[in-house]
C-alpha positions in Angstrom: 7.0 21.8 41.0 4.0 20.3 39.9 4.0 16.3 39.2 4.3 14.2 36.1 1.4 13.3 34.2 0.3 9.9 34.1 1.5 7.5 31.0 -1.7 6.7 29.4 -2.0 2.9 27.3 -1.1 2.7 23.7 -4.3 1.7 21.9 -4.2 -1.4 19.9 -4.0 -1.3 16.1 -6.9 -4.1 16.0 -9.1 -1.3 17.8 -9.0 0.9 15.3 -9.4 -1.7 12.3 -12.1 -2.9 14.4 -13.6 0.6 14.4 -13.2 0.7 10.9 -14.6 -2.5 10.0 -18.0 -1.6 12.0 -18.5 2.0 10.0 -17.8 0.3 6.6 -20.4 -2.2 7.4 -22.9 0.0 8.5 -22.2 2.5 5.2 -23.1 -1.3 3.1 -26.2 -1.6 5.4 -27.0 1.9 4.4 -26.4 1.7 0.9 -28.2 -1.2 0.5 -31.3 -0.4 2.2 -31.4 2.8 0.3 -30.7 1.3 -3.1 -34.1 -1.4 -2.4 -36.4 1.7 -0.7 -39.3 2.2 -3.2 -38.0 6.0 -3.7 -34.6 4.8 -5.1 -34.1 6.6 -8.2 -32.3 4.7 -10.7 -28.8 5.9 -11.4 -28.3 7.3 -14.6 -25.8 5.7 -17.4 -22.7 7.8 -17.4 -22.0 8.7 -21.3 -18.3 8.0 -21.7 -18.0 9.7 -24.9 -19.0 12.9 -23.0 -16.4 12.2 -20.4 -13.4 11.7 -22.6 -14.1 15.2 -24.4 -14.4 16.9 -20.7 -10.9 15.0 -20.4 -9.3 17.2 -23.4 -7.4 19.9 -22.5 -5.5 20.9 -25.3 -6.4 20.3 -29.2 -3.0 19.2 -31.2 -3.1 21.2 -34.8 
């Protein structure tokens, strides 16, 4: 009969928000370095008028 694992530790909620809260920080640090790098290409104006026909599915008669 072979013996009974070991309970391992719940880990703490705060860990993981923790964990969380360091990747979304770096992702800002990223973003933001990359936005102010000379290379940076602006982003281009999204035309809502194009979106809203893309939208349409079905034309009513």
């Amino acid at each position: 009969m072979s013996k009974r694992p070991t309970p391992k530790k719940r880990r703490a909620k705060s860990k993981g928000r923790d964990q969380f809260a360091a990747y979304v920080q770096k992702q800002i640090r990223r973003l933001n370095n990359r936005s102010k790098s000379p290379y940076a290409l602006r982003a281009k104006p999204k035309n809502a008028a194009d979106k809203a026909l893309e939208g349409i599915t079905r034309v009513k008669a």
